[in-house]
C-alpha positions as CSV (number, residue, x, y, z in Angstrom):
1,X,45.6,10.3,14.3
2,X,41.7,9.6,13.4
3,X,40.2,12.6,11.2
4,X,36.5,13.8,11.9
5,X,33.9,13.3,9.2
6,X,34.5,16.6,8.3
7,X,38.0,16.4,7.0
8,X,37.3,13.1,5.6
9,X,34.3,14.9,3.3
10,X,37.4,17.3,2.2
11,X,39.2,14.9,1.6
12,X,37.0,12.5,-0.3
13,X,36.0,15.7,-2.7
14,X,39.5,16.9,-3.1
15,X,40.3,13.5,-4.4
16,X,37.2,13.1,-7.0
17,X,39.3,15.1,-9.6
18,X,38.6,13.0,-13.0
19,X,42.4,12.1,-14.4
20,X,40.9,11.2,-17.7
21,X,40.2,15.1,-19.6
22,X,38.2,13.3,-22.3
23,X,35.3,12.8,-19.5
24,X,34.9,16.6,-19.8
25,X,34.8,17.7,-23.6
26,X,31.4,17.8,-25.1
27,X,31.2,14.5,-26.9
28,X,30.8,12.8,-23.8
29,X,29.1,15.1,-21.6
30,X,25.5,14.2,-21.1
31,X,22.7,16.8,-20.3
32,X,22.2,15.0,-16.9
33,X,26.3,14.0,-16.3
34,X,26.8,17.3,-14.6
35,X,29.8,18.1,-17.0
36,X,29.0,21.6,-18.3
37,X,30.4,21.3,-22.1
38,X,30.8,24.8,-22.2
39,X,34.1,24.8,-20.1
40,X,37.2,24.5,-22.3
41,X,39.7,26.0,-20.1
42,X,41.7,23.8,-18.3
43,X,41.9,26.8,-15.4
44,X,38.2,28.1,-15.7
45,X,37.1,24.0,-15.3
46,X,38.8,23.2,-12.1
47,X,37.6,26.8,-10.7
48,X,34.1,25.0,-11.6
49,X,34.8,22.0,-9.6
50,X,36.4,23.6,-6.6
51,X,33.2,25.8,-6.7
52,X,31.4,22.7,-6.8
53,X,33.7,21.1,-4.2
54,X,32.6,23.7,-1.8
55,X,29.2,23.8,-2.6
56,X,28.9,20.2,-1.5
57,X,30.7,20.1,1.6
58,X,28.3,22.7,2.6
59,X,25.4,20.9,1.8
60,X,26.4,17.9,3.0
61,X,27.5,19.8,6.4
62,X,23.7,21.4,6.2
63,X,22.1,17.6,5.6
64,X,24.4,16.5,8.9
65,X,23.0,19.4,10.7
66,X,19.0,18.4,9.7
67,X,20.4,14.3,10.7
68,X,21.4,15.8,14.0
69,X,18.3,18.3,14.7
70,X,16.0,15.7,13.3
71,X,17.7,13.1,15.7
72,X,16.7,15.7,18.8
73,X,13.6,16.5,17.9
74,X,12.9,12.1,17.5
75,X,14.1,11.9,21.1
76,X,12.4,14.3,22.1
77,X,9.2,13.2,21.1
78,X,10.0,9.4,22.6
79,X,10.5,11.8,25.8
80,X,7.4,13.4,25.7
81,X,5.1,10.3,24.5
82,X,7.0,8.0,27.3
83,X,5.6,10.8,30.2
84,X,2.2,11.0,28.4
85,X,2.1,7.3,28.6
86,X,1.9,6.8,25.4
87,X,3.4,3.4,24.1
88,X,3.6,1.7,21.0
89,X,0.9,-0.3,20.8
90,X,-1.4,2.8,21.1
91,X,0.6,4.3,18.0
92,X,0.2,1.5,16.3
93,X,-3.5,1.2,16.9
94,X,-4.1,4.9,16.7
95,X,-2.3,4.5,13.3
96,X,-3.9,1.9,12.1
97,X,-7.4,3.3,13.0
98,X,-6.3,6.7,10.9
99,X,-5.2,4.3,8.1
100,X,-9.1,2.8,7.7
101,X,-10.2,5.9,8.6
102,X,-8.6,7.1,6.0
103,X,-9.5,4.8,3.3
104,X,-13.2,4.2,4.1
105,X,-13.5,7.4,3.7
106,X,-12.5,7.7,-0.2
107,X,-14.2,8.1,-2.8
108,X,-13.0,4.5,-4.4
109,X,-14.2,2.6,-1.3
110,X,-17.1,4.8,-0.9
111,X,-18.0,3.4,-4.6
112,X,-16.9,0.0,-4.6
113,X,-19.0,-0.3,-1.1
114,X,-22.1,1.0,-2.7
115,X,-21.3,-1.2,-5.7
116,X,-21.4,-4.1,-3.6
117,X,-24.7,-3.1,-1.5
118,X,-26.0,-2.7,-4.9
119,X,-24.9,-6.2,-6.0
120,X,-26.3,-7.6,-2.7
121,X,-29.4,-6.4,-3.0
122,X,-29.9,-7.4,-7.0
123,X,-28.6,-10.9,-5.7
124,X,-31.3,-11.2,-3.0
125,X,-33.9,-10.4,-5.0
126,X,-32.9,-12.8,-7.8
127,X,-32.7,-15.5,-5.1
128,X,-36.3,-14.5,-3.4
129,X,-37.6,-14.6,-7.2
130,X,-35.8,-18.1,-7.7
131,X,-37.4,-19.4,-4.3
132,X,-40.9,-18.1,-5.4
133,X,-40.5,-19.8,-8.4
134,X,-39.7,-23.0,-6.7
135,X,-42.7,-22.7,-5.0
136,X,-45.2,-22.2,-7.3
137,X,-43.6,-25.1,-9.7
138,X,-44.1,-27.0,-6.4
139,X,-47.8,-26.1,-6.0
140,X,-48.2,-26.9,-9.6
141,X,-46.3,-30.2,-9.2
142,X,-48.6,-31.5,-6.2
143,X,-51.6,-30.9,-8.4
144,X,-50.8,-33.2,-10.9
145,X,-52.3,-36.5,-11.3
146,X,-48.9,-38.0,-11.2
147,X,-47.6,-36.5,-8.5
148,X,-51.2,-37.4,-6.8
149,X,-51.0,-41.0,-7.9
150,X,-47.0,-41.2,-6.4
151,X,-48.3,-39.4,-3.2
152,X,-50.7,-41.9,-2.9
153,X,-48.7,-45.2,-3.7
154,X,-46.3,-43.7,-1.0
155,X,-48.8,-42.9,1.8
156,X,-49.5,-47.3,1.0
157,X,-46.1,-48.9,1.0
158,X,-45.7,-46.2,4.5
159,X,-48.9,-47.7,6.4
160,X,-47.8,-51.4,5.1
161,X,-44.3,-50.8,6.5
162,X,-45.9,-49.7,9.8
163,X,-48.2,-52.2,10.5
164,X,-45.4,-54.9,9.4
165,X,-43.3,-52.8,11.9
166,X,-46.4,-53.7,14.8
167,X,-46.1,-57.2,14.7
């Protein structure tokens, strides 16, 4: 004969009495253990842990309840969205778009993007004053006699090439 979860919970916490008494006394006992140091009789301690006994079974029936209403309400829901037309891919995207929504909108990426704006906008300016620069030391450079004397001497050995080029 099978036995439903419920007697196998009884059973499972009627068999968790300790056989060793030195778990209990006070040396041992830690604040966290559970083990109240306090109890030194024998009969008072297993009125304790039938109390406790008790006390889980009913919250464990209580969290199998919540598994079971929880489980409804899920199927419920699956019911409802698959007659809305709802699928899975549209939660997914409609999560997803909640997720960026979500973090574009704090204050850490609202910083870190103005940071970078920021940043973008020192950079471009440091390039445009870089290219300017360039510029101008180009100007300068084509005003010098050596540069004028190399323009030259290239504008020759061009025509010459040309011409040899014609005939």
């Amino acid at each position: 004969m099978s036995m439903t979860p419920e007697e196998k919970d009884h059973e499972l916490y009627d068999n968790a009495e300790m056989t060793n008494e030195n778990l209990y006394n006070s040396t041992t006992a830690s604040p966290d253990s559970g083990v109240h140091p306090n109890i030194t009789d024998p009969v008072e301690h297993a009125r304790q842990q039938e109390e406790w006994r008790q006390e889980l079974i009913k919250v464990d029936d209580e969290i199998q309840t919540l598994r079971q209403v929880l489980s409804a309400k899920v199927r419920r829901s699956q019911e409802l969205k698959q007659k809305l037309g709802i699928t899975p891919l549209q939660e997914w995207q409609h999560d997803i778009q909640s997720g960026l929504k979500t973090v574009t909108e704090s204050d850490v990426y609202q910083k870190t993007s103005h940071g970078l704006k920021v940043a973008g906008e020192k950079t471009t300016e440091a390039l445009s004053s870089i290219g300017t620069s360039v510029s101008k030391k180009m100007v300068d450079l084509r005003s010098t006699t050596a540069f004028k004397s190399f323009e030259e001497k290239m504008e020759s050995a061009y025509t010459q090439v040309k011409d040899d080029l014609r005939y």
